[in-house]
N, C-alpha and C positions, 0 to 999 in steps of 0.2 A: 819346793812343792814336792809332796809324796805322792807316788801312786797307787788308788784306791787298792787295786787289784792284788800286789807282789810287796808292797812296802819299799821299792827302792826310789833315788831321789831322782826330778826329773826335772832339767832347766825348763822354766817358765821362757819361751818363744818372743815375747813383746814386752817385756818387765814394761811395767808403766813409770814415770820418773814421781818420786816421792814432792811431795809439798814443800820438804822442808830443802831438798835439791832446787827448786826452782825459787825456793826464796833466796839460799846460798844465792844464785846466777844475778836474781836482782839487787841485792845490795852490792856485788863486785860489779856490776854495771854501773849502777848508782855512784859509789864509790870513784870511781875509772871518772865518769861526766866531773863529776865534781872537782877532779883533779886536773882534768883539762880545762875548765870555767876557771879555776883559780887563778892560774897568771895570765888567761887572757883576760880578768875583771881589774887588772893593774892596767891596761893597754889599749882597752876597746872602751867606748862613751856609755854611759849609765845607761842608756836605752837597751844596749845588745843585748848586755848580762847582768845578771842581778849584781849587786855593789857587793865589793872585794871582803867583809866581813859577814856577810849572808854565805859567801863561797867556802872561807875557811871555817864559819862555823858547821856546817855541811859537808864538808871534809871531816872534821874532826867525830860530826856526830857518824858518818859512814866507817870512817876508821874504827872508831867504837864497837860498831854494828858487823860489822866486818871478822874483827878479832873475836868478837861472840863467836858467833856462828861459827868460825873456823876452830872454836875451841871445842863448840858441840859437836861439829862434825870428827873430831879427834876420838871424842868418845862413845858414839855411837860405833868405827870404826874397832874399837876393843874389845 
């Protein structure tokens, strides 16, 4: 942020967190569940958790989803 008056830069006090930060948070959460569901969906009765290839597909599509975003955030960063 510039200030109107003298032109020098002036930290912003409450920065607000970006969209695409709090989408970053959700897929590594997402992600993280899905990885703890996994081997408890070998272990626990088809009621508790969804069945053991709902889990790794949902893994894989987080993983997926996961490396995106960590790849944009790489370059927004540059």
């Amino acid at each position: 942020m510039v200030c109107w008056a003298c032109s020098a830069n002036v930290q912003v006090k409450n920065p607000k967190t970006s969209m695409h930060t709090r989408f970053h948070s959700i897929i590594n959460v997402l992600f993280i569940v899905f990885a703890v569901l996994t081997p408890l969906a070998l272990v626990l009765p088809d009621g508790y958790v969804p069945s053991f290839k709902k889990c790794v597909a949902g893994l894989i599509v987080m993983g997926l989803a996961r490396s995106s975003i960590q790849t944009m955030t790489d370059t927004r960063k540059d």
